[in-house]
C-alpha positions, 0 to 999 in steps of 0.5 A: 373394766377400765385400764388407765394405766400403761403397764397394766395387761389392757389400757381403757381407751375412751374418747382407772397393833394388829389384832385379830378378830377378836371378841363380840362376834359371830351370829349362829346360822340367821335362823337362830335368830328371832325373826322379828316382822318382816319389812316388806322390799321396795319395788323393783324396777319394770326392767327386772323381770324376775332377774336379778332380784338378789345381786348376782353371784358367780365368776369372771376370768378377768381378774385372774387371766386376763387374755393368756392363752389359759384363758379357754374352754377347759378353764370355764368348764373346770370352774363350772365343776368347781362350783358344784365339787366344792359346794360354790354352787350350793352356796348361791353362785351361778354365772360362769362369765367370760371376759374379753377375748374370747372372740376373733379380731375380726367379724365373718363375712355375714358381720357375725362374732366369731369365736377364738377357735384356739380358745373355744374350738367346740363354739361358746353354745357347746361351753354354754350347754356345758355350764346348764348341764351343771345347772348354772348359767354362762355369762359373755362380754362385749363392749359398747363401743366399735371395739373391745377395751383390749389393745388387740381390739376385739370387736364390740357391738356399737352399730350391732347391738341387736345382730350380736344380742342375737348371737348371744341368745342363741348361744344361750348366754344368761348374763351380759356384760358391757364394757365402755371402751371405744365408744365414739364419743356415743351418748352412754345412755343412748348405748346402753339403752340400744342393748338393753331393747336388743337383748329383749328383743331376743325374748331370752332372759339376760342379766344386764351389767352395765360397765360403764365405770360410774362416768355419768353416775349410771345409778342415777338413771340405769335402773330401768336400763341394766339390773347392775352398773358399775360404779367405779374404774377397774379394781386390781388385787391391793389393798389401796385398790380395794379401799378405794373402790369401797368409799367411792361405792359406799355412799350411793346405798340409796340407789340399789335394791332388788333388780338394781344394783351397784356394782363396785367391780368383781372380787379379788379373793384369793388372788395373791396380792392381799392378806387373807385378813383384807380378803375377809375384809374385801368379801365382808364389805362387798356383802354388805355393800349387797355387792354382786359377788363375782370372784375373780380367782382361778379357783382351780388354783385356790387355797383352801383359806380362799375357799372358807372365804368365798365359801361363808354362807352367813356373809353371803346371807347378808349378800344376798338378803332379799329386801336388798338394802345396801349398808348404810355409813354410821360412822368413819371416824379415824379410819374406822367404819361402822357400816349397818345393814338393814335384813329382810327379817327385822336384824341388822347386819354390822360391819366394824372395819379398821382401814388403818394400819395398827388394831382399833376399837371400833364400837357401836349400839343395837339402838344406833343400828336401827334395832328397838329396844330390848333387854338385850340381843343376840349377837353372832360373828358371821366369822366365828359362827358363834352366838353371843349375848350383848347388853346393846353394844356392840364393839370389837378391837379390829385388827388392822385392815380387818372388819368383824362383821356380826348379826344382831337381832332382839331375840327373846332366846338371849340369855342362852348364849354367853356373853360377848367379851371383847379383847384388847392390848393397850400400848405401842405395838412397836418393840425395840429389840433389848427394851421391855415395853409395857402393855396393858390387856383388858377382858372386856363384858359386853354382854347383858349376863356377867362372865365369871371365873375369868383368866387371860393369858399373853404369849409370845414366840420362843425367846421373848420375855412376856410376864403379868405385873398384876392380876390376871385372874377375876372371880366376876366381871360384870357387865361394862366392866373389865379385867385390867392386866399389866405385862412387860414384853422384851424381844431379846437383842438381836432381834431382827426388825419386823412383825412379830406375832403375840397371842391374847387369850381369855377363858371365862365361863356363863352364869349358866356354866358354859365355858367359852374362850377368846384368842386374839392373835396380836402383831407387834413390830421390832423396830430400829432407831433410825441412824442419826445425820441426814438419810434417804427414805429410799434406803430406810426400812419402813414399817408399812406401805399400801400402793394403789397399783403394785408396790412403792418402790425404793429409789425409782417411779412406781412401775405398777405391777411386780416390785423393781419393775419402775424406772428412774425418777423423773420430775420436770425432766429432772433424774432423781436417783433417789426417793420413793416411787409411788401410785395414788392412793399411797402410804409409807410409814417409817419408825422415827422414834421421837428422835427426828427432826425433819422431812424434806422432798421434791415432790410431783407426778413422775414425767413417764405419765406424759399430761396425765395424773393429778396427786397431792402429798401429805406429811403426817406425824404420829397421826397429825397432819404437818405437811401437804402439797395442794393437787398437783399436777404432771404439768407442774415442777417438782415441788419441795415439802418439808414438814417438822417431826419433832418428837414423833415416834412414826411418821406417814407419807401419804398420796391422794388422788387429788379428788378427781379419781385414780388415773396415772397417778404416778407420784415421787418423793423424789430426793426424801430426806430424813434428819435425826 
């Protein structure tokens, strides 16, 4: 991992209208499906040695401890139990792995590692034989540098690779993971090279994970040095962070196969710091990314909402296929990602992800997935674990920050699932509390079979008024087709601001007579015009916000972890007392409601960054850019913006990396303004 952050617990040091898921979904178990021929893996590289022929599944503290004190011997056995209690290892999870820390600040006489004994009193050997009586594996860390990436310094293993390689096959440590802090300024493949011949010096197979933070693209020459290599800095539990991570690993999907794998960091399920929502989203696009699968949450400590998540073995089948492909990108228009998979028994796995902030229609074909051509095919969500039929499409109203993630295959058995039907709500999700708004709901058939005596109802929490203008029954729905229904929704005055739930449901049954239903959960927000004159953004509700690192702050800099912790506004020494403070990659959007004019700014990377952060700043108004700055930089004055929103009924500030990675990317609307 790589800190690049000041207030993060260790700093890398080197010379960092919602909807639920909805219609088209879910695959019965995989073997429900026709396996067409098989496609035959591509070799694997002379390093794999049998290892890692899927990518690697299991656990790291890092995440979830960091280095406190409940970082211990009894934690790594308890989660070695989890994983056998709650069936993590039936699942296809194996390596326990420790983290930095675990060892003392300094080695023994004889240039040894020593073990913490307070942390590990009974020696990493006695925890590795605890973790093999369970039948799985131990993982340790190390960093390829002269010390660890903790700011206590822990030593790492430059100068001692085949001395600490020793030690840890001794131990009997399965899997190793090599940092890259403090490196000396070493060439990175000559490092990592040393510990690769170290470890097989030891004749002790060792899974090889290579953590050196994609800074001289390792995927493109560590194949035949490690069996994974990370592709990106740290991760950390938010939704920016994730987001940002996934498009940076996306495109390397032709370097990975068996043996061989791109490495976007470890999972941050059930962590706290996300909807449950973005976790499915996160652990969704992580398999089919045929990412290793490394959670990093205490599960002594997980919901059982983190456990259906982590638990989901037709999303880990797609992990773990073993013609080992990673999803390719189809498409990404607007946010909304089309991403397929090749599997080893002639299907496709498909991911439908909306990154954006409100429900998107986001379709596709079983042509354009790369699947030949049928009659029809069998459809599964691998969430709702349930079969459907499809005529060839495949699409889904994907709720925002949500991914449905199906298995379509050209079976021969179709016609015994009942259609896909797809859910979706026309219409602003945005109420005004007293004001009725119209909404249109539409009952999609996907499927290559019509749905008949079809219904839909809408509903809404206790008060609010929610009644049809038109039909909202259908005798027959064929395929393409769609049953059309009109509603008047009003959120009664008084209403306070905020998300509201509504719930979409349709009943329709097969030719064959099965009956089958949808829900699809919707989210609409009550909103408040805002006040007429000139107001601060810093004292305005806004309707969404994503931060790279904690959360956008009101009228201080971004302080990177719990919300209130940033410190006055501070461009070119110049303190600001109001504005937003935020961390690339940001936005903040706010209600205008078509009755504003303009956005003004002072904008700039905040001066507690020192020379580090480079930003730019986006206006965007009802989807269309009006404003940007260009890369800035901490070295540069503040810069104003300003950006007409005449007639918009939302608006977007948003914050980019710049193009060059997120590093100290403290970035202030300093002084933002809004005139209505």
């Amino acid at each position: 991992m790589r800190h690049l952050h000041t207030r993060t617990t260790r700093r890398r040091v080197v010379g960092a209208l919602t909807t639920a898921l909805l219609c088209t979904t879910a695959l019965a178990a995989p073997e429900a499906l026709a396996a067409p021929t098989p496609t035959e893996a591509p070799a694997t590289p002379a390093l794999a040695g049998g290892l890692a022929l899927t990518p690697p599944m299991g656990f790291n503290n890092w995440n979830s401890t960091h280095c406190r004190a409940e970082f211990n011997e009894s934690m790594v056995e308890g989660i070695a139990d989890l994983f056998v209690e709650k069936g993590l290892k039936d699942a296809g999870y194996q390596y326990v792995n420790l983290d930095d820390c675990w060892a003392l600040p300094n080695r023994n006489a004889d240039g040894k590692l020593v073990p913490d004994p307070a942390r590990f009193p009974n020696g990493i050997k006695a925890v590795a034989d605890y973790v093999h009586a369970k039948g799985l594996k131990l993982g340790i860390y190390t960093s390829a540098g002269t010390k660890t990436c903790d700011s206590v310094g822990f030593p790492g293993a430059l100068g001692h690779e085949y001395s600490d390689a020793r030690q840890f096959a001794d131990w009997g440590v399965d899997y190793l993971k090599y940092d890259n802090c403090n490196n000396q300024g070493v060439d990175a493949k000559l490092r990592y090279t040393t510990m690769r011949d170290a470890l097989k010096a030891t004749g002790r197979p060792i899974v090889y994970s290579l953590c050196e933070w994609g800074e001289n693209k390792p995927w493109e020459w560590a194949s035949d040095v490690g069996h994974l290599w990370r592709t990106t800095g740290d991760i950390n539990d938010s939704w920016g962070s994730m987001l940002s991570i996934l498009k940076q690993n996306l495109p390397l999907a032709p370097y990975a196969g068996p043996g061989h794998w791109n490495d976007p960091d470890m999972l941050e399920v059930g962590n706290g710091s996300m909807t449950d929502t973005e976790y499915r989203s996160h652990f969704s696009m992580w398999s089919v990314m045929a990412a290793p699968l490394l959670i990093g949450s205490d599960l002594r400590k997980a919901s059982p909402a983190t456990f259906d998540i982590l638990d989901n073995k037709e999303v880990i089948a797609v992990d773990q296929d073993p013609l080992g492909k990673q999803g390719t990108v189809l498409s990404s228009e607007g946010g909304r990602w089309v991403v397929a998979k090749e599997m080893k028994d002639g299907s496709r796995a498909v991911a439908l992800f909306n990154e954006t902030g409100s429900a998107r229609h986001i379709a596709t074909t079983a042509r354009a997935v790369g699947l030949p051509a049928a009659p029809a095919y069998t459809l599964r969500d691998l969430w709702q674990r349930r079969n459907y039929n499809t005529a060839g499409t495949i699409s889904a109203t994907v709720p925002a920050h949500g991914t449905v993630l199906v298995r379509v295959s050209a079976d021969r058995h179709w016609a015994k699932n009942p259609p896909a039907v797809e859910l979706g709500l026309d219409g602003s999700p945005l109420v005004e509390a007293g004001k009725p708004v119209s909404l249109t709901s539409n009952v999609t058939d996907l499927g290559r079979t019509s749905a008949r005596r079809v219904s839909v109802a809408l509903s809404g929490p206790t008060g609010w008024t929610v009644a049809a203008t038109s039909p909202t029954t259908a005798g027959t729905v064929r395929t393409g087709r769609s049953l059309r229904t009109k509603w008047r929704v009003t959120a009664p005055e008084g209403t306070a601001p905020g998300s509201y739930d509504l719930t979409l449901k349709a009943a329709y049954r097969s030719p064959t007579g099965t009956h089958a239903t949808r829900v699809l959960p919707l989210t609409v927000s009550v909103v408040a015009a805002p006040p007429s004159g000139v107001s601060y953004l810093g004292d305005l509700p806004w309707l969404s916000t994503t931060n790279g690192f904690g959360p956008v702050e009101r009228n201080t800099s971004n302080g990177e972890s719990a919300a209130g912790d940033g410190h006055p506004i501070t461009l070119g020494g110049v303190v600001y007392a109001k504005g937003l403070g935020a961390h690339a990659p940001s936005a903040v959007e706010y209600y205008t409601g078509k009755r504003c004019r303009t956005v003004t700014a002072d904008v700039g990377v905040d001066d507690e960054k020192g020379a580090n952060g480079t930003v730019a700043f986006e206006i965007w108004a009802d989807g269309v850019l009006v404003a940007s700055t260009g890369v800035l930089t901490n070295a540069m004055p503040a810069q104003p913006v300003s950006a007409d929103v005449t007639g918009a009924q939302v608006v977007r500030l948003v914050v980019t990396d710049g193009g060059d990675g997120v590093d100290s990317d403290h970035a202030d609307w300093a002084n933002a303004q809004l005139t209505c």
